[in-house]
PDB file of N, CA, C, O and CB in Angstrom:
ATOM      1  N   UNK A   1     -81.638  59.214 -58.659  1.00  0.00           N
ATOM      2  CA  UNK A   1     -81.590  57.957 -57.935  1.00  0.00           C
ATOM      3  C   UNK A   1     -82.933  57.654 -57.292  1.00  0.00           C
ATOM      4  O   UNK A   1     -83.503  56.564 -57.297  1.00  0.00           O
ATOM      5  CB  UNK A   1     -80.493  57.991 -56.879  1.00  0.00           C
ATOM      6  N   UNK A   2     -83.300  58.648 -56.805  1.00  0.00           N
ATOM      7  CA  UNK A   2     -84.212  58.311 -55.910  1.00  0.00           C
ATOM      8  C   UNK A   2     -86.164  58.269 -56.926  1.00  0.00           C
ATOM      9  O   UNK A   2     -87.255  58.153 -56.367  1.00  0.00           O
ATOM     10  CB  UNK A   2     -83.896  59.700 -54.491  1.00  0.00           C
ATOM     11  N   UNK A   3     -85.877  58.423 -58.585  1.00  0.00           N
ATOM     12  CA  UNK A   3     -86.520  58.705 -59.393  1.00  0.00           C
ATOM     13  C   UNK A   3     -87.084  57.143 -59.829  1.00  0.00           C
ATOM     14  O   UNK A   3     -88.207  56.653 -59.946  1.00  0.00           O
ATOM     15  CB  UNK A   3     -85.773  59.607 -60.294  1.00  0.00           C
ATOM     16  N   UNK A   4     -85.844  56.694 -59.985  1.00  0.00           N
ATOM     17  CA  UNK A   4     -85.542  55.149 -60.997  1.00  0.00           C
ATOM     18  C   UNK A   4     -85.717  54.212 -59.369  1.00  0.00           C
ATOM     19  O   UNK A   4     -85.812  52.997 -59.544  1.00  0.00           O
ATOM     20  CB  UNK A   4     -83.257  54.962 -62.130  1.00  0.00           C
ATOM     21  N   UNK A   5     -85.767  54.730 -57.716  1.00  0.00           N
ATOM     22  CA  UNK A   5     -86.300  53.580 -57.289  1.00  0.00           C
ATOM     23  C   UNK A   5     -87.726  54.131 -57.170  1.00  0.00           C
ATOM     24  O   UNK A   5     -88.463  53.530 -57.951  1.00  0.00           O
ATOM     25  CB  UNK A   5     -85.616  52.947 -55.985  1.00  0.00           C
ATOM     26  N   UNK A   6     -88.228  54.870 -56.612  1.00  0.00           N
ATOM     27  CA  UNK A   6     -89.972  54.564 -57.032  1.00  0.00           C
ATOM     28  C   UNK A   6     -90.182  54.317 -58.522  1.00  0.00           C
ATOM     29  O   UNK A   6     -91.336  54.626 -58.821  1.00  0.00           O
ATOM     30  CB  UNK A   6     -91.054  55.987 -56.680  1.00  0.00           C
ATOM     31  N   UNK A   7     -89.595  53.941 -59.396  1.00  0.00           N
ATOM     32  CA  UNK A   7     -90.347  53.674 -60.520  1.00  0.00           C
ATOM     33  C   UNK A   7     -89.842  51.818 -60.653  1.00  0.00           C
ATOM     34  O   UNK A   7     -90.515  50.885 -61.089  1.00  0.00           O
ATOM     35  CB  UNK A   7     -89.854  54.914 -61.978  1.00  0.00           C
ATOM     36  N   UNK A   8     -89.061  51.815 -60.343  1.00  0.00           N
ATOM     37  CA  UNK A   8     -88.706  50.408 -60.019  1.00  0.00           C
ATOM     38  C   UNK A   8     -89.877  49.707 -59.101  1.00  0.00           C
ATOM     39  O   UNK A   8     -90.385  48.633 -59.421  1.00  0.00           O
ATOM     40  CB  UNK A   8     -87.251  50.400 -59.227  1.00  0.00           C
ATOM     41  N   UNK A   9     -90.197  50.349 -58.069  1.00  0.00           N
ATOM     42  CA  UNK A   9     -91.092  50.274 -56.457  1.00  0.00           C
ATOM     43  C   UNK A   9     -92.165  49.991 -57.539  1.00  0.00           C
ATOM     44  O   UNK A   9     -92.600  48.865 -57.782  1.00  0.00           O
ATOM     45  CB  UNK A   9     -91.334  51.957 -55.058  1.00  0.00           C
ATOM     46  N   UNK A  10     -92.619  51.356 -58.285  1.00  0.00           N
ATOM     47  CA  UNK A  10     -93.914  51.049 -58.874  1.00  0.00           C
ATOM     48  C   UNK A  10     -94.263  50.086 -59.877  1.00  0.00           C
ATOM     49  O   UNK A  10     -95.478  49.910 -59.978  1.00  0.00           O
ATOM     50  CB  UNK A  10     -94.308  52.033 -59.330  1.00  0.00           C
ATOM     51  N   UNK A  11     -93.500  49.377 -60.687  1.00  0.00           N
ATOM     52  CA  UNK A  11     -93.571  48.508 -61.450  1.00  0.00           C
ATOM     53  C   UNK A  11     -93.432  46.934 -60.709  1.00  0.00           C
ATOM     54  O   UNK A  11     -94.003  45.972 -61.222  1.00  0.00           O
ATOM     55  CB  UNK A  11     -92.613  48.896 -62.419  1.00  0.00           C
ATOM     56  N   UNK A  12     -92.637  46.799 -59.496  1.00  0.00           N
ATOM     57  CA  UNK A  12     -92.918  45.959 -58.949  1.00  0.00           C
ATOM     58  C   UNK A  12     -94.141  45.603 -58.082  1.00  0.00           C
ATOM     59  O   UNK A  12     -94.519  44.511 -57.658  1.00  0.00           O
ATOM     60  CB  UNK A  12     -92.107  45.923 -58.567  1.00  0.00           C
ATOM     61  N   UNK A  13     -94.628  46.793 -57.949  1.00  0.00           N
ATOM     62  CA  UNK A  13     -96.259  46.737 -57.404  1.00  0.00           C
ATOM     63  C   UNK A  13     -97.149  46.123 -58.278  1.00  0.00           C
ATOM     64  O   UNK A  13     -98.002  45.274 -58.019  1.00  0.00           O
ATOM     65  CB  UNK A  13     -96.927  48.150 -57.177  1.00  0.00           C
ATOM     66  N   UNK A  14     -96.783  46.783 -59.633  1.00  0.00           N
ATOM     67  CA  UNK A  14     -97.606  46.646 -60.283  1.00  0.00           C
ATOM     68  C   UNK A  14     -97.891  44.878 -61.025  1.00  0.00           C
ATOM     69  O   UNK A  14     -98.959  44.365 -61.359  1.00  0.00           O
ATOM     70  CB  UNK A  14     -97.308  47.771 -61.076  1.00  0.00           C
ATOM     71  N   UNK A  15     -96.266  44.220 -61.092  1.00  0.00           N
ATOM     72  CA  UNK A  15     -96.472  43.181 -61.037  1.00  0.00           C
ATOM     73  C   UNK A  15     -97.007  42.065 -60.416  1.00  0.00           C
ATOM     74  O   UNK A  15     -97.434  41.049 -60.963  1.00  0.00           O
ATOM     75  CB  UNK A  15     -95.960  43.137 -61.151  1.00  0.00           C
ATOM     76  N   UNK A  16     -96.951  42.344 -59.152  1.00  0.00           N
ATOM     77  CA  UNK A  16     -97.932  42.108 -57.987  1.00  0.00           C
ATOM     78  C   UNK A  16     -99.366  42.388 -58.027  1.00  0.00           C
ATOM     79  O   UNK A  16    -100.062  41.555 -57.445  1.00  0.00           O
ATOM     80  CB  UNK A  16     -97.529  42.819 -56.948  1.00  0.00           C
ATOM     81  N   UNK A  17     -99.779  43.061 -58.406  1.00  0.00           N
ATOM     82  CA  UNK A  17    -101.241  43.413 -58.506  1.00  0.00           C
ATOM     83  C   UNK A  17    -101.453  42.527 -59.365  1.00  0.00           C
ATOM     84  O   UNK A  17    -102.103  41.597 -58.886  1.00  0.00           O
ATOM     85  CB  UNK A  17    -101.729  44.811 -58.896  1.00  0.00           C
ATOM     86  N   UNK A  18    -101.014  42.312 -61.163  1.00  0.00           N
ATOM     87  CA  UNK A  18    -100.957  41.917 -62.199  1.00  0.00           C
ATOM     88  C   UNK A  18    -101.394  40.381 -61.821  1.00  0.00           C
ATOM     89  O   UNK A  18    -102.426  39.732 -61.993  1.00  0.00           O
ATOM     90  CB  UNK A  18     -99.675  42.271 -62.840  1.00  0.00           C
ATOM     91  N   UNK A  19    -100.409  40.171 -61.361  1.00  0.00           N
ATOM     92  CA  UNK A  19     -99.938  38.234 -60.732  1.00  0.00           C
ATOM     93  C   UNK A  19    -101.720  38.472 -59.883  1.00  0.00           C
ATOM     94  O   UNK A  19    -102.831  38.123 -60.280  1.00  0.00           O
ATOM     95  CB  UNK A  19     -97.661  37.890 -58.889  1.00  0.00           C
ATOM     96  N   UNK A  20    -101.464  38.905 -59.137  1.00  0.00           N
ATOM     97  CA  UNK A  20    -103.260  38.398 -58.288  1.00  0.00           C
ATOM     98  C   UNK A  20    -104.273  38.507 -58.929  1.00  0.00           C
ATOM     99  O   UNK A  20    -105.216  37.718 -58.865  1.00  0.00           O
ATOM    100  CB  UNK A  20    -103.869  39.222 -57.048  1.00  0.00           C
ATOM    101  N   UNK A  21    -104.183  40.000 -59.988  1.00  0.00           N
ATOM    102  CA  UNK A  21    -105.525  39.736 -60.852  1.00  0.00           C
ATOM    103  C   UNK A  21    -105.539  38.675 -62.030  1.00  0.00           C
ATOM    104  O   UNK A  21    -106.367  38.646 -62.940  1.00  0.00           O
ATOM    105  CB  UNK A  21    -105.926  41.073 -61.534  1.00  0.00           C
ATOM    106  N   UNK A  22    -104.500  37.830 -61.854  1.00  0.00           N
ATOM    107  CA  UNK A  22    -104.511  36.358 -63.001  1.00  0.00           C
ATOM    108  C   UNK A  22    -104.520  36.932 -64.309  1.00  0.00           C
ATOM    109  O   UNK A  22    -105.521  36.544 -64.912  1.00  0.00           O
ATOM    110  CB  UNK A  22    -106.017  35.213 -62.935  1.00  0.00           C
ATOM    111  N   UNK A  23    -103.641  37.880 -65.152  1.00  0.00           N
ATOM    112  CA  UNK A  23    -103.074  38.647 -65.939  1.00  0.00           C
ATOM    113  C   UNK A  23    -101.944  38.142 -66.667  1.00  0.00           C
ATOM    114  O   UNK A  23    -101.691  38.527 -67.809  1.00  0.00           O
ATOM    115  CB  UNK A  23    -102.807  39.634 -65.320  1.00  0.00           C
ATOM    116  N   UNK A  24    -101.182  37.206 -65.986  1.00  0.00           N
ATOM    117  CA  UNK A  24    -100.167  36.300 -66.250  1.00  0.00           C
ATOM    118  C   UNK A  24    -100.481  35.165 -66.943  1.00  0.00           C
ATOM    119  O   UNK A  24     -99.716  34.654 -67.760  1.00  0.00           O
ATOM    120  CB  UNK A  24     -99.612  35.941 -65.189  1.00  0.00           C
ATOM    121  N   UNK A  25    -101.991  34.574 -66.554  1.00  0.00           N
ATOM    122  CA  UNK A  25    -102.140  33.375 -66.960  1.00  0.00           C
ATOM    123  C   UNK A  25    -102.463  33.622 -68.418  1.00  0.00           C
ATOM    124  O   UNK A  25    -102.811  34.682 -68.938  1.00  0.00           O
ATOM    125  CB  UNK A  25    -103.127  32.610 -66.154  1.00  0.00           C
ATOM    126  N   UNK A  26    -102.215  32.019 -69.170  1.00  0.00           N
ATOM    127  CA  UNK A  26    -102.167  32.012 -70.655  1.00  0.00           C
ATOM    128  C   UNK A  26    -101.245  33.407 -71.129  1.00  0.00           C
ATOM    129  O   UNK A  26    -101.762  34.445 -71.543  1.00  0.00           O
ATOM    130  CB  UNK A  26    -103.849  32.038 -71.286  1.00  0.00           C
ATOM    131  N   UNK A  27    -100.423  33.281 -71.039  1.00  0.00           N
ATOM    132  CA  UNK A  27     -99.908  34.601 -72.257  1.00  0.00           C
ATOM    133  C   UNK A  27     -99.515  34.042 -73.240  1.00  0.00           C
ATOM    134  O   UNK A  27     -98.294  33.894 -73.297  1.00  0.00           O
ATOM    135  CB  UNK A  27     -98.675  35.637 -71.949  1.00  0.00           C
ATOM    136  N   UNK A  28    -100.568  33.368 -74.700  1.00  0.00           N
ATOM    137  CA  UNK A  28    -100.158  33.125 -75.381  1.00  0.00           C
ATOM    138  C   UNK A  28    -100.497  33.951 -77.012  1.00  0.00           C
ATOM    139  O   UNK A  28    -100.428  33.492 -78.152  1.00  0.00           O
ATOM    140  CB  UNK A  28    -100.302  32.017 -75.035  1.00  0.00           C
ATOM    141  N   UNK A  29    -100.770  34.948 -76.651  1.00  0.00           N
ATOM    142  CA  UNK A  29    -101.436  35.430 -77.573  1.00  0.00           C
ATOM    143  C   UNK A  29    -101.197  37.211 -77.347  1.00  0.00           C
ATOM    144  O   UNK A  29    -101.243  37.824 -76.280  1.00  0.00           O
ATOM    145  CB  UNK A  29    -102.963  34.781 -77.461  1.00  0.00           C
ATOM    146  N   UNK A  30    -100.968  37.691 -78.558  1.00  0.00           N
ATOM    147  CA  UNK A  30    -100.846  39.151 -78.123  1.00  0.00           C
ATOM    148  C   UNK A  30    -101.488  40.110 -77.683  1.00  0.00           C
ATOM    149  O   UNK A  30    -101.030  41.217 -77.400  1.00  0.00           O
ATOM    150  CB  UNK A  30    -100.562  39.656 -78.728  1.00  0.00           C
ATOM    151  N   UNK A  31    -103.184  39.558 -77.550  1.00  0.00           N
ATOM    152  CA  UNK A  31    -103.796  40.588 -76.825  1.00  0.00           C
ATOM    153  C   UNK A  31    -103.427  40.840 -75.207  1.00  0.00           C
ATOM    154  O   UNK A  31    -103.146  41.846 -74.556  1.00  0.00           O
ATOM    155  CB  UNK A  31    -105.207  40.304 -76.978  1.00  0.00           C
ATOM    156  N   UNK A  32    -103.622  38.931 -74.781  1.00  0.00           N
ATOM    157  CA  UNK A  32    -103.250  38.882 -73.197  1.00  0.00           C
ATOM    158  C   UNK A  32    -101.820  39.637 -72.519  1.00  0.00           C
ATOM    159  O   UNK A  32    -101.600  40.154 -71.423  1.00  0.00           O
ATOM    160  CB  UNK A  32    -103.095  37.272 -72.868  1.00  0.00           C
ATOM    161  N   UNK A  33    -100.883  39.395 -73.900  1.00  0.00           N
ATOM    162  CA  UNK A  33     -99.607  40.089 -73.396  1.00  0.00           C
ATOM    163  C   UNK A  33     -99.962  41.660 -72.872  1.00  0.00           C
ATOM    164  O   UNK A  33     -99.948  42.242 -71.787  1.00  0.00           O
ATOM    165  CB  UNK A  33     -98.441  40.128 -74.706  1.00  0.00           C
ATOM    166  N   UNK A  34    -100.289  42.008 -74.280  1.00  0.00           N
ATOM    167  CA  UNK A  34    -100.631  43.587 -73.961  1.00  0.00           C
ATOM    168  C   UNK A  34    -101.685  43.861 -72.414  1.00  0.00           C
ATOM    169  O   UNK A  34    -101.465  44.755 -71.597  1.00  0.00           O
ATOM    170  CB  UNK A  34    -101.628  44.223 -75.530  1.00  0.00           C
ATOM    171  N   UNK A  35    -102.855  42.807 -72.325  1.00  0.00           N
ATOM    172  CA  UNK A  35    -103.147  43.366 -71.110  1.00  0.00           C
ATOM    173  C   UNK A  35    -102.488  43.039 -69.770  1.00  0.00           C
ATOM    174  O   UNK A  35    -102.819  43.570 -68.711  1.00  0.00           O
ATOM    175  CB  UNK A  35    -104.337  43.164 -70.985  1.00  0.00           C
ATOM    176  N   UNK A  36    -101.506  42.101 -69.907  1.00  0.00           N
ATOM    177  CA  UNK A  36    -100.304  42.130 -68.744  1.00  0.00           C
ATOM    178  C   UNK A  36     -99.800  43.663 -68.618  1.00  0.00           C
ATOM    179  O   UNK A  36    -100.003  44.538 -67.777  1.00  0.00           O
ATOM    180  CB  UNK A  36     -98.858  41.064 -69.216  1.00  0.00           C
ATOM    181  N   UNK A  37     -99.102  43.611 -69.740  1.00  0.00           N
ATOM    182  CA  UNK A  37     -98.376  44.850 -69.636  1.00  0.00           C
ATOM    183  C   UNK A  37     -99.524  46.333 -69.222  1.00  0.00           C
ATOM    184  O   UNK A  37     -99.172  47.044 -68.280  1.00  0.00           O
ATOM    185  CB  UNK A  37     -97.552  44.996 -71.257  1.00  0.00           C
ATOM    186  N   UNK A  38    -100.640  46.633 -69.868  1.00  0.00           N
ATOM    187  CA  UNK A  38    -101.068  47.606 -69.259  1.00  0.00           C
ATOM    188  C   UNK A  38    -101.707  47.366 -68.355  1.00  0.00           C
ATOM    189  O   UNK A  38    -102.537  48.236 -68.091  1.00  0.00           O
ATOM    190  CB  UNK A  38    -101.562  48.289 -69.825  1.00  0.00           C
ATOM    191  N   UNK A  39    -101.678  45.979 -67.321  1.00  0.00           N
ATOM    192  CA  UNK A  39    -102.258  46.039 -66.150  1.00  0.00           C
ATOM    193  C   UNK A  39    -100.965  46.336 -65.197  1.00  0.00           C
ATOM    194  O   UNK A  39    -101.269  46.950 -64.174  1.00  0.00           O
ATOM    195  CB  UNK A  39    -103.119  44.708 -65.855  1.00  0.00           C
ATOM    196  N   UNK A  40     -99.181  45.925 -65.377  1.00  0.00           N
ATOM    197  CA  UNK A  40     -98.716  46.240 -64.898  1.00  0.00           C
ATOM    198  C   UNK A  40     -98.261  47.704 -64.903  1.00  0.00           C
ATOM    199  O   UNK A  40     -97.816  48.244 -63.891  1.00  0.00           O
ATOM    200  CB  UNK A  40     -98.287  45.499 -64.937  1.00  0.00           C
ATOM    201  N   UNK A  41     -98.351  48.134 -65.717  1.00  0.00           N
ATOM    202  CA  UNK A  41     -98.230  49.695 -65.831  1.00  0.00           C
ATOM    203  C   UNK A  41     -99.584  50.506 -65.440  1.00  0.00           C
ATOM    204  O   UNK A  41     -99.284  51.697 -65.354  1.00  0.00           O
ATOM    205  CB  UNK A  41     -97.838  50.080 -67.397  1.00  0.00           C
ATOM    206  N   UNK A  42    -100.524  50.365 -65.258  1.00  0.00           N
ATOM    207  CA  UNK A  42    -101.996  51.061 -64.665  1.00  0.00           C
ATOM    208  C   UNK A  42    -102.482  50.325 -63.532  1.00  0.00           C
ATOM    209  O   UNK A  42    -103.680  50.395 -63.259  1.00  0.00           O
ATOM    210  CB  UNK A  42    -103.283  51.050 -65.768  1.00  0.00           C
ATOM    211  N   UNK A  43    -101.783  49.700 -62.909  1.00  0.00           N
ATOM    212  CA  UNK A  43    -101.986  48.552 -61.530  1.00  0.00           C
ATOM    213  C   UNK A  43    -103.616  49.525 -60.785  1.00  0.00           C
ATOM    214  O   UNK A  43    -104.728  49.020 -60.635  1.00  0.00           O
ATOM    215  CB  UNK A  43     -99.941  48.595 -59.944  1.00  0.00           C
ATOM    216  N   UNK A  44    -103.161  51.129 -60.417  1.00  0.00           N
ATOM    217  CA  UNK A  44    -104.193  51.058 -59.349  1.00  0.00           C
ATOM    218  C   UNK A  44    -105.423  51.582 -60.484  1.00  0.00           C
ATOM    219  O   UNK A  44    -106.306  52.274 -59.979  1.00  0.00           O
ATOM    220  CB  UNK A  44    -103.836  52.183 -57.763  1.00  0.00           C
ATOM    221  N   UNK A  45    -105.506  51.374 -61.573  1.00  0.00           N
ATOM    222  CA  UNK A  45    -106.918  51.471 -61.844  1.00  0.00           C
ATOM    223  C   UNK A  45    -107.619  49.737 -61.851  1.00  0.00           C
ATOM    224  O   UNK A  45    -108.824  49.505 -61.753  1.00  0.00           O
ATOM    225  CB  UNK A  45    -107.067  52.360 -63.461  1.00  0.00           C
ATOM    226  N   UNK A  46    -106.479  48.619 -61.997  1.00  0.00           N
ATOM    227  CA  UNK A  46    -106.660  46.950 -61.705  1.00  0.00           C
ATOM    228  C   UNK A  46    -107.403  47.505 -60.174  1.00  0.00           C
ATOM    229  O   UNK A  46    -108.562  47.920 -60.191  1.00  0.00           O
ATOM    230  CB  UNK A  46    -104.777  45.667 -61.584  1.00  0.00           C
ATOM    231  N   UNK A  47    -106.921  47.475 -59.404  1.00  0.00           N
ATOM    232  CA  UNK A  47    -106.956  47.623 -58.114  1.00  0.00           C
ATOM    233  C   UNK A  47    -108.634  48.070 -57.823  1.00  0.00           C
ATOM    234  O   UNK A  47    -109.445  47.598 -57.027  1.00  0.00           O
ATOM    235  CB  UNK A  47    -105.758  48.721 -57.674  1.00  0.00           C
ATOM    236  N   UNK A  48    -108.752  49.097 -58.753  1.00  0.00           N
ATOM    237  CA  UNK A  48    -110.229  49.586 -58.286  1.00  0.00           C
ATOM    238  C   UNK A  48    -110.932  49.339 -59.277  1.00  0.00           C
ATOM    239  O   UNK A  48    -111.737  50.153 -59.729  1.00  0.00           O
ATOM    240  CB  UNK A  48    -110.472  51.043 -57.899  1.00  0.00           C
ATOM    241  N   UNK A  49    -110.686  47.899 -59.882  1.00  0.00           N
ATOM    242  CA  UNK A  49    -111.674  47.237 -60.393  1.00  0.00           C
ATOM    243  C   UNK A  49    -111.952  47.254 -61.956  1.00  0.00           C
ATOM    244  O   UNK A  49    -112.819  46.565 -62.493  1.00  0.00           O
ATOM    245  CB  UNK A  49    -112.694  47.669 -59.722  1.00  0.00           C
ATOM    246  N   UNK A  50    -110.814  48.429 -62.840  1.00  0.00           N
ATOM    247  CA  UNK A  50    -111.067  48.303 -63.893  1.00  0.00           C
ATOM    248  C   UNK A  50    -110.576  47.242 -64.743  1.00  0.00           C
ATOM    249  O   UNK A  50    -109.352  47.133 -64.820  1.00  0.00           O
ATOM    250  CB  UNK A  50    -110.888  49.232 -64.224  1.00  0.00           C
ATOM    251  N   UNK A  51    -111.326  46.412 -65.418  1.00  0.00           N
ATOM    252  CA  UNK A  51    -110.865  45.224 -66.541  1.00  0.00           C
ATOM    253  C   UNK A  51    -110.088  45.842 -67.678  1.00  0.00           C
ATOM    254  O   UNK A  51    -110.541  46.515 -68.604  1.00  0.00           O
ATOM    255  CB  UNK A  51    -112.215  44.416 -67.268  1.00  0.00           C
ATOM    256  N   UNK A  52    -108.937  45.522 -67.463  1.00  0.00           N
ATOM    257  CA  UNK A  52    -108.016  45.930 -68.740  1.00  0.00           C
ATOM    258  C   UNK A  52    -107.463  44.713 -69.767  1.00  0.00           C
ATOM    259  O   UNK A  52    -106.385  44.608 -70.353  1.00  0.00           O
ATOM    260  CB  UNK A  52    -106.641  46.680 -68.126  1.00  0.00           C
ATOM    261  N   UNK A  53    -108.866  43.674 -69.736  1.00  0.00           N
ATOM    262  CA  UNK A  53    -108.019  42.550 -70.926  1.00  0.00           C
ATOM    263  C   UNK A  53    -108.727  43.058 -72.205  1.00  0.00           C
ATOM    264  O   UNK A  53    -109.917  43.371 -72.242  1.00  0.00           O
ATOM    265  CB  UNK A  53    -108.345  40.515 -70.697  1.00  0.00           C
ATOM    266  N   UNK A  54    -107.986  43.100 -73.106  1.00  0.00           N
ATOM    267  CA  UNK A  54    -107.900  43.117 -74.754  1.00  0.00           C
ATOM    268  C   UNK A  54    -108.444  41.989 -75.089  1.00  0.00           C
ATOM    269  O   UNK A  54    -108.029  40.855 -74.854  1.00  0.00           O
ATOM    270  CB  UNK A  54    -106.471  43.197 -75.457  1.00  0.00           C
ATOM    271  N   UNK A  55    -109.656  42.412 -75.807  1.00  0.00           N
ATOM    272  CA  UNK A  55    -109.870  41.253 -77.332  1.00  0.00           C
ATOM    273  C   UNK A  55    -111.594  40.899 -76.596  1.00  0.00           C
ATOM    274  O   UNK A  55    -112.306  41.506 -75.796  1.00  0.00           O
ATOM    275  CB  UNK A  55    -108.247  39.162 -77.477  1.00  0.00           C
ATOM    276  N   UNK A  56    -111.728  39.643 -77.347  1.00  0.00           N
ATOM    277  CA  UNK A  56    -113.214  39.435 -77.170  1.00  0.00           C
ATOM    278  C   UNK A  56    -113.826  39.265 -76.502  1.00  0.00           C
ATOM    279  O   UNK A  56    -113.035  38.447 -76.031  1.00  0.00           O
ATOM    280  CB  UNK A  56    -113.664  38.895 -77.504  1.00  0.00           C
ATOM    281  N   UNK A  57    -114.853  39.200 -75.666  1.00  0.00           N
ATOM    282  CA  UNK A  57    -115.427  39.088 -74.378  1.00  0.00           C
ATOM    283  C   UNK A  57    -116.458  37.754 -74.407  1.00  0.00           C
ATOM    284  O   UNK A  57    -117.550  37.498 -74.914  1.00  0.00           O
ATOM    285  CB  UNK A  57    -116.199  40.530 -74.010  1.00  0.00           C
ATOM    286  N   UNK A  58    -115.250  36.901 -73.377  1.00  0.00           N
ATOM    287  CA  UNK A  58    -116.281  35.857 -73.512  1.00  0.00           C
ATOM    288  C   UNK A  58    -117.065  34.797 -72.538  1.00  0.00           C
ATOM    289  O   UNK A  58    -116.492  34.688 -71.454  1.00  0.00           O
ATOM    290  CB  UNK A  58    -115.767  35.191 -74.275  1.00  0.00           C
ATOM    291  N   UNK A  59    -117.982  34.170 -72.640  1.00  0.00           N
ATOM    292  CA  UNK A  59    -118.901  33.993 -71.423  1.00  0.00           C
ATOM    293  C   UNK A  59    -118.219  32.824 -70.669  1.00  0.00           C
ATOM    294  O   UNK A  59    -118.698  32.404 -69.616  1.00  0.00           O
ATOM    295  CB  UNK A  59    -120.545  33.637 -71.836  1.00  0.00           C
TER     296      UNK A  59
END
C-alpha cells in the first residue's frame, strides 16, 4: 500500500514538473510524446536542468 502511494506521489510530481517545463505542449508527434513521458518519469533530472526532448534540435 504504502509502495503504489509514493509511486502514485511520484508520478504526480512528475507531471507537475512536466506541465512547467512545457513538455505537454504540441504533443503531436511521437517524439514529443515520448519526451513527456520520460520527463514525467525522470522529473528530478528535468528539475536540474537536463533537456529530455527527442528529435531535432532547432533554433
Amino acid at each position: 500500500m504504502l509502495r503504489s502511494g509514493l509511486f502514485i506521489l511520484y508520478v504526480v510530481i512528475g507531471l507537475l514538473v512536466a506541465n512547467d517545463h512545457n513538455y505537454f505542449n504540441n504533443l503531436n508527434d511521437l517524439e514529443s510524446i515520448i519526451s513527456a513521458i520520460l520527463a514525467v518519469f525522470l522529473w528530478p533530472l528535468v528539475v536540474l536542468g537536463v533537456n529530455l526532448r527527442i528529435g531535432r534540435i532547432t533554433n
